[in-house]
C-alpha distance (Angstrom), angle and dihedral (degrees) to the residues before:
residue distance angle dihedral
X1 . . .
X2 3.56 . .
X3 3.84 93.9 .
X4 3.55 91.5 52.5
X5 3.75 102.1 102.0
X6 4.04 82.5 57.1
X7 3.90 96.8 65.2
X8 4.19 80.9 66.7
X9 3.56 101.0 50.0
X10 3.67 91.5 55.1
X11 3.37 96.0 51.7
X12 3.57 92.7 59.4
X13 3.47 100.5 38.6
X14 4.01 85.6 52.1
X15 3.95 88.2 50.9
X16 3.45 91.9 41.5
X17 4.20 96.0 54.0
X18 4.04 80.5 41.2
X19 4.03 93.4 57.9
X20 4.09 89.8 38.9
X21 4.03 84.2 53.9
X22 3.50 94.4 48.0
X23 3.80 90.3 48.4
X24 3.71 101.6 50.5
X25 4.13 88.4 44.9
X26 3.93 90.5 49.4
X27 4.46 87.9 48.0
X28 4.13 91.2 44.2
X29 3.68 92.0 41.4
X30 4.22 83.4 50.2
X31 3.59 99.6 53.0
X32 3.68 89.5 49.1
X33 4.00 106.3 46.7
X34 4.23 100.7 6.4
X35 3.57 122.8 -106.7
X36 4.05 111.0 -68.8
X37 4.06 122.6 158.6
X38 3.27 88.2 -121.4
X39 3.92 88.9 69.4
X40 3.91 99.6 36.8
X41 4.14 81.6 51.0
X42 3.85 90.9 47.6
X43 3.96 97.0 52.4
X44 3.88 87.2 40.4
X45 3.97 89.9 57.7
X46 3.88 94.3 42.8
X47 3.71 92.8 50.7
X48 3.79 92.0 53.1
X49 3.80 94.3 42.3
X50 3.53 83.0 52.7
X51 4.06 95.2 54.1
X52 3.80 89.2 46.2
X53 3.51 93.9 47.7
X54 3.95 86.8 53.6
X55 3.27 95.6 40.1
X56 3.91 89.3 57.0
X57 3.76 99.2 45.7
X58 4.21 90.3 43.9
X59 4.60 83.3 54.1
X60 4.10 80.6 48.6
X61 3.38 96.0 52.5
X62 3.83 101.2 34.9
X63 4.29 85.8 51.3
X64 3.67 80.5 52.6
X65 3.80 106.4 54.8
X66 4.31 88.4 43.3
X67 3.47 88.5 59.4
């Protein structure tokens, strides 16, 4: 288990770059149509649609290579 401590760290680095994404989208999207709640709630749905879609194709594929 000594590569257990590493499981961790990349799940906060890959939450990390996720956040940073969502932040530069939100500012770009901002400077081109204003900052409504409507927007900020948009990007905030598509980012979690996005982690459950990946979430549900990484369950496929790990039920897949135990097989």
């Amino acid at each position: 288990m000594r590569h257990a401590p590493l499981v961790p760290t990349a799940a906060a680095l890959a939450g990390a770059t996720g956040l940073a994404s969502q932040l530069l989208w939100m500012r770009a999207f901002q400077r081109a149509v204003g900052a409504t709640p409507a927007l900020q709630a948009t990007l905030l749905a598509v980012f979690v649609v996005g982690l459950g879609l990946g979430a549900l194709a990484s369950s496929r594929a790990a039920a897949r290579s135990a097989r």
